[in-house]
Legacy VTK file of the C-alpha trace (Angstrom):
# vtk DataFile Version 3.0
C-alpha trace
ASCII
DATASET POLYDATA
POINTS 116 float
-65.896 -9.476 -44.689
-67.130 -10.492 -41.065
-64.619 -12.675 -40.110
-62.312 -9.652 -41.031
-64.407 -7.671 -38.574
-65.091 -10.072 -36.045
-61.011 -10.788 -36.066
-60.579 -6.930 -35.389
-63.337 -6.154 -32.786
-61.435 -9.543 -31.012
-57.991 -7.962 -31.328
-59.230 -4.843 -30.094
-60.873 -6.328 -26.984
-57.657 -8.376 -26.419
-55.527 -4.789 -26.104
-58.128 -3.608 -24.116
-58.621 -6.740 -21.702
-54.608 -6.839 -21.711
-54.289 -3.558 -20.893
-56.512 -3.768 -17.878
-54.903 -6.107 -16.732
-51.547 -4.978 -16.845
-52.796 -1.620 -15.333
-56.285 -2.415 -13.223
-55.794 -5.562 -12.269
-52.150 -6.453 -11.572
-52.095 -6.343 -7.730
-55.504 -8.390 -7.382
-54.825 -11.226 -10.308
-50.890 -11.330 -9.373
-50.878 -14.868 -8.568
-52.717 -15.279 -11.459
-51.292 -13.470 -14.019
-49.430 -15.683 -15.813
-53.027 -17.081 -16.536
-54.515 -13.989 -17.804
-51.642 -13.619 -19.977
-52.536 -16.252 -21.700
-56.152 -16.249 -22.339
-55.014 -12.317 -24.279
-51.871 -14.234 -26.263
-53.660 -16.518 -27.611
-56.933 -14.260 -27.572
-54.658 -11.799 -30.093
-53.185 -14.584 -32.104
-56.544 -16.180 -33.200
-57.796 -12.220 -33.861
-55.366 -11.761 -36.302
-55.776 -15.634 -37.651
-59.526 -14.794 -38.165
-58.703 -11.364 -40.167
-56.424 -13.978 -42.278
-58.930 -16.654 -42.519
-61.569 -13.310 -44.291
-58.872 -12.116 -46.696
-58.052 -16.127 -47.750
-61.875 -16.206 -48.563
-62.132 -13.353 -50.384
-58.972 -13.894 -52.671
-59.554 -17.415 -53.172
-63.353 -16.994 -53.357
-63.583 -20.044 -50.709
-66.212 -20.350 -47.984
-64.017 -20.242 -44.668
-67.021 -18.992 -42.464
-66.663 -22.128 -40.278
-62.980 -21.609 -39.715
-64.188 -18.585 -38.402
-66.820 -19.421 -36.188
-64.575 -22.255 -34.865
-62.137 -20.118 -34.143
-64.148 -17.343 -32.467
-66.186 -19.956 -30.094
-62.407 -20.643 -29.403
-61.654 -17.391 -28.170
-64.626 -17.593 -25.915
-63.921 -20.799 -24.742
-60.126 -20.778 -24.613
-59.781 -17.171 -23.576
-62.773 -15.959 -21.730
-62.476 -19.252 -19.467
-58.676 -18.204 -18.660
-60.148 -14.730 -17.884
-62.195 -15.726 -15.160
-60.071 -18.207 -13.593
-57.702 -15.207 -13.009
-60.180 -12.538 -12.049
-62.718 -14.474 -10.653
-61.146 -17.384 -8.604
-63.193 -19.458 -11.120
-61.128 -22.406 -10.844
-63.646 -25.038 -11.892
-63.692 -23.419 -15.560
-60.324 -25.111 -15.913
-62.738 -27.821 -17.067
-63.809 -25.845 -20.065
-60.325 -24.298 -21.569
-59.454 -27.813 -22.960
-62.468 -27.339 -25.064
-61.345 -23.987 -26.429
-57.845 -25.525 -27.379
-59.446 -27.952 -29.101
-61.301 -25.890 -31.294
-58.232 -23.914 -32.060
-56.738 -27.392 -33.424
-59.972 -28.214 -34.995
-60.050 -24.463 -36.873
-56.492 -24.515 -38.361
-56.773 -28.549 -39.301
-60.109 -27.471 -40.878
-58.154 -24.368 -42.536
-55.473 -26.758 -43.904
-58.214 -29.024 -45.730
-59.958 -26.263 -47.224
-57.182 -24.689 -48.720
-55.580 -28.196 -49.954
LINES 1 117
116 0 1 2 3 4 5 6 7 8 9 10 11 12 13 14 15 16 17 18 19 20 21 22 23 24 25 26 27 28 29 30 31 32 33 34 35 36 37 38 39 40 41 42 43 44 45 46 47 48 49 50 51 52 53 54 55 56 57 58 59 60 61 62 63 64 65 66 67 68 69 70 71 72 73 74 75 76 77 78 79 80 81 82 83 84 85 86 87 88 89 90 91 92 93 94 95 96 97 98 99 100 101 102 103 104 105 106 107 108 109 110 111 112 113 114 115
């Protein structure tokens, strides 16, 4: 049950964050927005693959917590990295996004073993 909750409080913070950026932010992160895009895309599809990942481990009684943390400290990685590049002129933290998109491979090649 708290991946299923941790994938909703992320998807709800990705509408927000998106939304903020579409209205708050547009004419400061404009060169940038592509950017912030992004980090909420991919921010929203891990959300909803971590309310997925609960419900498989519930039905099929299997221990997916990992999955979950891997992909959440993806989202922070991934995402919040791409967030303050855009806002924040945070260029370095480039560096650190690569690690975020690994985990997201790690997670779902993790997913696919548990479930074979």
């Amino acid at each position: 049950m708290i991946l299923i909750k941790l994938g909703i409080l992320f998807a709800v913070l990705s509408v927000i964050i998106g939304a903020f950026g579409a209205h708050g932010l547009e004419s400061t992160i404009k060169d940038k927005m592509e950017i912030y895009k992004t980090g909420v895309q991919y921010q929203m599809f891990h959300s909803l693959a971590l309310v997925a990942v609960g419900i498989l481990s519930i039905t099929l009684s299997k221990d997916l917590n990992d999955v979950g943390y891997i992909f959440s400290l993806g989202i922070v990685l991934f995402s919040g990295s791409l967030y303050l590049i855009a806002v924040k002129k945070l260029s370095f933290l480039g560096m650190v996004t690569p690690f975020g998109g690994a985990l997201f491979i790690v997670g779902w090649a993790l997913l696919l073993y548990k479930l074979a």
